[in-house]
C-alpha positions as a Markdown table, in Angstrom:
| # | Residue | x | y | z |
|---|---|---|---|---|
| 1 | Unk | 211.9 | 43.0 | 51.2 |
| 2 | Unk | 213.6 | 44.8 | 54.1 |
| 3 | Unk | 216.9 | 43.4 | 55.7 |
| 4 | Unk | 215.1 | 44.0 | 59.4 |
| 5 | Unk | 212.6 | 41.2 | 58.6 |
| 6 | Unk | 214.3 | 39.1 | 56.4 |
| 7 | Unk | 215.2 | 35.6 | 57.7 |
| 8 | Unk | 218.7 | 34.4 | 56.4 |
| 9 | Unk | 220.8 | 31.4 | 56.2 |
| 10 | Unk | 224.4 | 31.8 | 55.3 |
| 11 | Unk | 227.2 | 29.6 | 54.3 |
| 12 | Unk | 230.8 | 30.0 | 55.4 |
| 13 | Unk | 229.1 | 32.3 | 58.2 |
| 14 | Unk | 232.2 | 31.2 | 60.5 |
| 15 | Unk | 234.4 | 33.7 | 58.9 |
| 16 | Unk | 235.6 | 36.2 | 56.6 |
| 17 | Unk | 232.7 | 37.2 | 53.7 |
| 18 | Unk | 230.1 | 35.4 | 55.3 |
| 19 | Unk | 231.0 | 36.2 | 59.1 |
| 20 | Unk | 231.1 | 39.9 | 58.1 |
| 21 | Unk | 227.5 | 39.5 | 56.3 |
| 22 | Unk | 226.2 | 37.4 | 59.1 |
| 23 | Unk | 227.0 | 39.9 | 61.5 |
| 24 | Unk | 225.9 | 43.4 | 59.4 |
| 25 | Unk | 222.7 | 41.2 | 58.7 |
| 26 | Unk | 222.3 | 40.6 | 62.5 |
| 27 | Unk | 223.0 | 44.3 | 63.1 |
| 28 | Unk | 220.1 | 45.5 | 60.8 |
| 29 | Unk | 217.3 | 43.4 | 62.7 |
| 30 | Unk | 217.8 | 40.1 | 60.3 |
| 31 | Unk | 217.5 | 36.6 | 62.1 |
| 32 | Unk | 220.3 | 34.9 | 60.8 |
| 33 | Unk | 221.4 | 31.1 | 60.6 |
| 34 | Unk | 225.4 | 29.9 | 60.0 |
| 35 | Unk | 226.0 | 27.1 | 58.1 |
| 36 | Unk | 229.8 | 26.0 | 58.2 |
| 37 | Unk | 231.7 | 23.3 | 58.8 |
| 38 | Unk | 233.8 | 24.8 | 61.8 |
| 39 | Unk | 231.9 | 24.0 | 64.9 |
| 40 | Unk | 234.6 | 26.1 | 67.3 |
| 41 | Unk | 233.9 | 29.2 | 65.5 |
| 42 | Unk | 231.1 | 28.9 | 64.1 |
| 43 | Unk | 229.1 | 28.8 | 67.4 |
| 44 | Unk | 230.9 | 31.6 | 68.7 |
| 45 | Unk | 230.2 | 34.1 | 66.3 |
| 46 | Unk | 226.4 | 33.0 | 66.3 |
| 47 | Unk | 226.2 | 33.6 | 69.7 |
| 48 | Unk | 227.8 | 36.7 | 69.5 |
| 49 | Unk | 225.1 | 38.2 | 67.0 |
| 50 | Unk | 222.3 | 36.5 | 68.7 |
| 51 | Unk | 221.8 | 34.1 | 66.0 |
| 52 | Unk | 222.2 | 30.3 | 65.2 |
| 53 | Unk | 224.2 | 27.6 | 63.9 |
| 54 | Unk | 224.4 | 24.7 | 62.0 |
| 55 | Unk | 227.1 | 22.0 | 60.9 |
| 56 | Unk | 227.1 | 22.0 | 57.7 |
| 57 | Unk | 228.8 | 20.0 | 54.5 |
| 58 | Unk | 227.5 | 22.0 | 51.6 |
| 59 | Unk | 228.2 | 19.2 | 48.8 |
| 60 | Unk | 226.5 | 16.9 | 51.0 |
| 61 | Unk | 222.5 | 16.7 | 50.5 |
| 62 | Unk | 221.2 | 15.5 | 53.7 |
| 63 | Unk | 223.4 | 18.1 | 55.8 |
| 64 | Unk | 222.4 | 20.6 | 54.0 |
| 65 | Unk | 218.5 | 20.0 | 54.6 |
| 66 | Unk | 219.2 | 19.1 | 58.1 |
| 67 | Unk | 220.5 | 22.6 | 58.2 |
| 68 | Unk | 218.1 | 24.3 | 56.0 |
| 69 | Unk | 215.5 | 22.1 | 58.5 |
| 70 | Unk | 217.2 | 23.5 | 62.0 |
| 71 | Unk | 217.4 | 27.3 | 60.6 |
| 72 | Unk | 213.1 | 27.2 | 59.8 |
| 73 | Unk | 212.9 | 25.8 | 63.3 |
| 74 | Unk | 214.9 | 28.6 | 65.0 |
| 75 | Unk | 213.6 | 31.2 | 62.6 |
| 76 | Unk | 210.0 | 30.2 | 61.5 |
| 77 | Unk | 210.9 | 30.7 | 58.0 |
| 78 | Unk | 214.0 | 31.3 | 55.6 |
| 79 | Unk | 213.6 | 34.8 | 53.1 |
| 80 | Unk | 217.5 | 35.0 | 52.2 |
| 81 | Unk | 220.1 | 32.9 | 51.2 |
| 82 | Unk | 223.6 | 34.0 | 51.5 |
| 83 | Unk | 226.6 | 31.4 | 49.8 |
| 84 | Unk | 230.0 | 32.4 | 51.0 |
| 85 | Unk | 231.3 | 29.0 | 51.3 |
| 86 | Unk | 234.3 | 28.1 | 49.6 |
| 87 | Unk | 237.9 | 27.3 | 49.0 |
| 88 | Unk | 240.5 | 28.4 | 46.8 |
| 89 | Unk | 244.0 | 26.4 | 45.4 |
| 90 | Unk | 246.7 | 27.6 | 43.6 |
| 91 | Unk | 248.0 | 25.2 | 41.6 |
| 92 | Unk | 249.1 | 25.3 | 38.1 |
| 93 | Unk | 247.3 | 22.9 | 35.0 |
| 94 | Unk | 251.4 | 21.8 | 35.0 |
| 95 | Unk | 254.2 | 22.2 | 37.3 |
| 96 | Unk | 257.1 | 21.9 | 38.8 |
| 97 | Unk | 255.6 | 18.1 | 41.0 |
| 98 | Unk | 253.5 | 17.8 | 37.3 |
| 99 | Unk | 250.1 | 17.9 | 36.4 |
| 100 | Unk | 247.5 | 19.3 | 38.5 |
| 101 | Unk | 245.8 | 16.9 | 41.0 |
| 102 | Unk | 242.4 | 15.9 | 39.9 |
| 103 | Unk | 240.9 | 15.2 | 43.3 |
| 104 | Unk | 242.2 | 18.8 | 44.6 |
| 105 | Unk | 240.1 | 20.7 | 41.1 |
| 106 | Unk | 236.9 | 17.9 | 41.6 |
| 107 | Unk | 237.2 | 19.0 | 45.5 |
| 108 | Unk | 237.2 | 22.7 | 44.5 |
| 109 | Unk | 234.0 | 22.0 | 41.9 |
| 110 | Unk | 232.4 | 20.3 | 44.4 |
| 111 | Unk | 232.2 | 22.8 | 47.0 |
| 112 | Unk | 232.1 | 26.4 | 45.6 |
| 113 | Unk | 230.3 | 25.2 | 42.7 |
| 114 | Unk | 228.2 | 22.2 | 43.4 |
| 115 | Unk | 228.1 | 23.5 | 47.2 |
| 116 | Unk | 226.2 | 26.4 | 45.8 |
| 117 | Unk | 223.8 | 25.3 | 43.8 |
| 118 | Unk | 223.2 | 22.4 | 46.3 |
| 119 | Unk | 222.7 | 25.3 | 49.1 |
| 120 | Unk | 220.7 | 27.5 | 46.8 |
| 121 | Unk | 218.1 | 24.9 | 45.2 |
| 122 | Unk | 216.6 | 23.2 | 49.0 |
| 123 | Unk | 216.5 | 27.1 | 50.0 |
| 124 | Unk | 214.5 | 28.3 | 47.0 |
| 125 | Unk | 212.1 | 25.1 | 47.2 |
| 126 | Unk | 211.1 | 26.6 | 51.1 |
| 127 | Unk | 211.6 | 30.3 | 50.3 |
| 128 | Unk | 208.6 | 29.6 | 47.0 |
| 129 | Unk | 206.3 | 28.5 | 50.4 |
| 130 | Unk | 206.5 | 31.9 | 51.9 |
| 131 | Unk | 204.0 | 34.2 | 51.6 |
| 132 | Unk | 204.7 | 36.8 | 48.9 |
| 133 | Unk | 205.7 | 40.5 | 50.0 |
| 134 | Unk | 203.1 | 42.9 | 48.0 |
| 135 | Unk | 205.6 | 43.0 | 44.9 |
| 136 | Unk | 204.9 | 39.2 | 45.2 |
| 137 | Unk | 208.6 | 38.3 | 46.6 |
| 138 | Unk | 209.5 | 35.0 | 48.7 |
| 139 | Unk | 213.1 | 35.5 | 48.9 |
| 140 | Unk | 216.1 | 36.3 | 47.5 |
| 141 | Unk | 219.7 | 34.1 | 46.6 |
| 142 | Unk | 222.7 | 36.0 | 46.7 |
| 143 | Unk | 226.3 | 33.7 | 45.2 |
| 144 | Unk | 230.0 | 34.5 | 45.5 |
| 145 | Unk | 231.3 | 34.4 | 42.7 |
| 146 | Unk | 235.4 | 36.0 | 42.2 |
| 147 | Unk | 236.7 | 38.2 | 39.7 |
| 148 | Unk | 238.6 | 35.2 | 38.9 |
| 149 | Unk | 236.0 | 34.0 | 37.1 |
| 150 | Unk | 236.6 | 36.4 | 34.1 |
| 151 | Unk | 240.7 | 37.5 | 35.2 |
| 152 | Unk | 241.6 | 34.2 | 36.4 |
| 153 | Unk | 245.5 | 33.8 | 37.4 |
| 154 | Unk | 248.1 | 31.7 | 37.1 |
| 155 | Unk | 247.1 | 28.7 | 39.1 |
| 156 | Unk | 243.5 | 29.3 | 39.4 |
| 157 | Unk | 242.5 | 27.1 | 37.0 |
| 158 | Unk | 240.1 | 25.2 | 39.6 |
| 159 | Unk | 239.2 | 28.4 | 41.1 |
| 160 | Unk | 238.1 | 30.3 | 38.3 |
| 161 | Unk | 236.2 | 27.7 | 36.6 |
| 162 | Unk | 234.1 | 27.3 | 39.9 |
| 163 | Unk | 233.4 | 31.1 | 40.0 |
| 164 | Unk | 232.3 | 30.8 | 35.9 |
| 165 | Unk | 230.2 | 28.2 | 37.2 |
| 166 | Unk | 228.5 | 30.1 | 40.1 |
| 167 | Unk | 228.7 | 33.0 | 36.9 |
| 168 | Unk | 226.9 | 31.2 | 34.2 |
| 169 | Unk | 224.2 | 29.7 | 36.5 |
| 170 | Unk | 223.1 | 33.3 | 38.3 |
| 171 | Unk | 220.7 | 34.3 | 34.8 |
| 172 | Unk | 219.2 | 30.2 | 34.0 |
| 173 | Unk | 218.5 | 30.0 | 38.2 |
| 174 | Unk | 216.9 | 33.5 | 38.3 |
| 175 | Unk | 214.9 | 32.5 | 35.3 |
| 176 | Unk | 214.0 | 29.6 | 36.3 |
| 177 | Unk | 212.6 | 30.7 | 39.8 |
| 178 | Unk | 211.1 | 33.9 | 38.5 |
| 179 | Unk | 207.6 | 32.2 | 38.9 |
| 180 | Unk | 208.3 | 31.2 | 42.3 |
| 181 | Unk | 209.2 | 35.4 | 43.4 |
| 182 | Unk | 213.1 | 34.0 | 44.1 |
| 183 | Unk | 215.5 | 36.4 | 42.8 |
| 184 | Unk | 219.4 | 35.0 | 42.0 |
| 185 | Unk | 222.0 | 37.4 | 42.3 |
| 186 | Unk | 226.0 | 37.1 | 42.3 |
| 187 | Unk | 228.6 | 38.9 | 43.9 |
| 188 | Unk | 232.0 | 39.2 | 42.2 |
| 189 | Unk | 234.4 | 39.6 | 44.8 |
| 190 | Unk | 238.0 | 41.4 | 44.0 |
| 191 | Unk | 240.7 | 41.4 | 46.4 |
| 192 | Unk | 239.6 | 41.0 | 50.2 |
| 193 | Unk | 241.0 | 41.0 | 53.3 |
| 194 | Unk | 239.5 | 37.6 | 54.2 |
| 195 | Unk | 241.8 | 35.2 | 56.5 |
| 196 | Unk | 243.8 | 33.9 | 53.9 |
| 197 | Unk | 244.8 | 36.8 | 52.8 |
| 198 | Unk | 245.3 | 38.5 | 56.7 |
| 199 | Unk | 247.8 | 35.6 | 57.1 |
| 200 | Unk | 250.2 | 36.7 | 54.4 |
| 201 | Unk | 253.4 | 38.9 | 54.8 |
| 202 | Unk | 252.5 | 42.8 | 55.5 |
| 203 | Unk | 254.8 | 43.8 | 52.0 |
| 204 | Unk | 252.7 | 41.3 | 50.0 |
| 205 | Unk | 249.4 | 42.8 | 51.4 |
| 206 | Unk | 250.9 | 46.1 | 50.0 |
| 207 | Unk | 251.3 | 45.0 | 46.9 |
| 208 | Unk | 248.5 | 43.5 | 46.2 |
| 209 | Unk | 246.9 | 46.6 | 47.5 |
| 210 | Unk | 249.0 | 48.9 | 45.0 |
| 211 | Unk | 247.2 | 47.4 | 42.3 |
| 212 | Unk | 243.5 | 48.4 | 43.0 |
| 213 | Unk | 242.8 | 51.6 | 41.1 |
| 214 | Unk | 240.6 | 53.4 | 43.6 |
| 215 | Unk | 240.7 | 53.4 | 45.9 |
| 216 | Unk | 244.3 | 51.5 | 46.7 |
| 217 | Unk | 243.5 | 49.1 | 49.1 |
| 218 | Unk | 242.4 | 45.5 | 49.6 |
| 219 | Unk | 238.1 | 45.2 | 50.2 |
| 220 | Unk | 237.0 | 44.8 | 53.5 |
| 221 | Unk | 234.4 | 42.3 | 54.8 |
| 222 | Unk | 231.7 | 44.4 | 55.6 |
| 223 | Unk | 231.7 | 45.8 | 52.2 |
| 224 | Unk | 231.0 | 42.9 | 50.9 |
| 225 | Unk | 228.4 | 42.3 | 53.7 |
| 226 | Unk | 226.5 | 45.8 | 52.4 |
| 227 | Unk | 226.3 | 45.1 | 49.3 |
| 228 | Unk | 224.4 | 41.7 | 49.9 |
| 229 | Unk | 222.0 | 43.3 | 52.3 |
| 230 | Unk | 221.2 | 46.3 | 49.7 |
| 231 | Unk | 220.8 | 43.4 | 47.1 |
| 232 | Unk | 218.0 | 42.0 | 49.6 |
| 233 | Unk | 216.1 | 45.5 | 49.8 |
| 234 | Unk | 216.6 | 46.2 | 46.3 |
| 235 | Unk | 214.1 | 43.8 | 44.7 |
| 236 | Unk | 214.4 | 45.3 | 40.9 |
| 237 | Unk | 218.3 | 43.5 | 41.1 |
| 238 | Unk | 218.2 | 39.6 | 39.8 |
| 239 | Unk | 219.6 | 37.5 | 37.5 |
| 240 | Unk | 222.9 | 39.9 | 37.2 |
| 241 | Unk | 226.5 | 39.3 | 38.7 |
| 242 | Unk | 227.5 | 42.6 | 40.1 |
| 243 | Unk | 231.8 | 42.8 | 40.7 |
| 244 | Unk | 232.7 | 44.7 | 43.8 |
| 245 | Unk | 236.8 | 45.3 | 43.1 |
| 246 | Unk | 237.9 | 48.9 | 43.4 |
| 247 | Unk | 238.5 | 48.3 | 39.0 |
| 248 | Unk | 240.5 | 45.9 | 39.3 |
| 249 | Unk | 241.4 | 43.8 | 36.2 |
| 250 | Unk | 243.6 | 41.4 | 37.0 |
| 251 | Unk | 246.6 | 40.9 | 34.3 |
């Protein structure tokens, strides 16, 4: 497979991870499809790459095919699949207001865990009707995972048992759509410079920064947006969760 023909739909595509691989995709001759739920942004930055866009609730079923539906419209057919949707709480198992909501760790299940696999099965079941590449490849799946899910923090108990999920289902998927010429891969992301992070106090960007071995810093977007897109050319890489986080083991 080769990122200037490939044919990608990606979720969270409005922004951060998913804007920066929507656009480094667009850049290297891919047609690419946003699905996210922000229809101000969302738009924008598919306009801006020459691309498309697409509501889109990943936990919900029929969105999600309406989406997968309006992206082989615009683009003919779908070879990539790119999950970056997601959220993120931090709230401890017991605190200070006591114990941790239930609806805010099912909500963060549901959509960067559930969300996911919801995304990633109705875009296998059209990528397994391409035509195979001469290796006999129809596509290719690429998760976010976090390094939370093995160095999960204080207050991450949602969060990093929705990245073990994404984790523990990269090998079974892979498996299971070997026959089909679908690869499953996960990205492990460590500290990025996402919009969550940008909105934070400069001093606690720095230290957060301090404590990436090498090099210093916090990840940037388009890093992460390389790596997927030599995942996509690489077609010996599946089933493995590959973390991208300067060494970082979080204490």
């Amino acid at each position: 497979m080769q990122l200037s023909t490939s044919s990608a739909i990606i979720t969270g595509g409005a922004s951060g991870l998913g804007e920066a691989t929507a656009r480094y995709f667009a850049e290297h001759g891919a047609q690419v499809t946003i699905l996210d739920r922000d229809t101000e942004r969302g738009p924008i930055v598919a306009d801006e790459i020459g691309g498309h866009f697409a509501q889109t609730d990943v936990t919900d079923e029929a969105s999600v095919a309406a989406a997968i539906a309006h992206a082989l419209d615009k683009m003919g057919r779908i070879t990539a699949a790119v999950n970056c949707a997601g959220i993120a709480y931090g709230i401890k198992t017991v605190g200070k207001d006591g114990p941790h909501p239930l609806d805010a760790f099912q909500r963060t299940i549901d959509i960067n865990l559930v969300g996911t696999f919801n995304v990633s099965r109705l875009a296998a079941a059209e990528m397994a009707k391409n035509d195979p590449e001469p290796d006999g490849a129809r596509g290719v799946i690429i998760n976010t995972a976090s390094i939370a899910a093995f160095d999960g923090q204080k207050g991450q108990a949602a969060y990093a048992a929705s990245k073990g999920g994404v984790v523990g289902m990269t090998l079974p998927m892979a498996r299971d759509l070997a026959s089909t010429g679908v690869r499953v891969m996960t990205i492990a992301p460590g500290i990025f410079m996402t919009p969550m992070l940008a909105g934070l106090p400069e001093e606690v960007q720095q230290q957060l920064a301090a404590d990436v071995p090498n090099p210093a810093r916090l990840g940037d977007p388009s890093e992460y947006g390389r790596l997927a897109g030599f995942i996509v050319e690489m077609g010996y890489l599946n089933g493995e969760v590959i973390r991208i986080d300067g060494a970082l083991r979080m204490r």
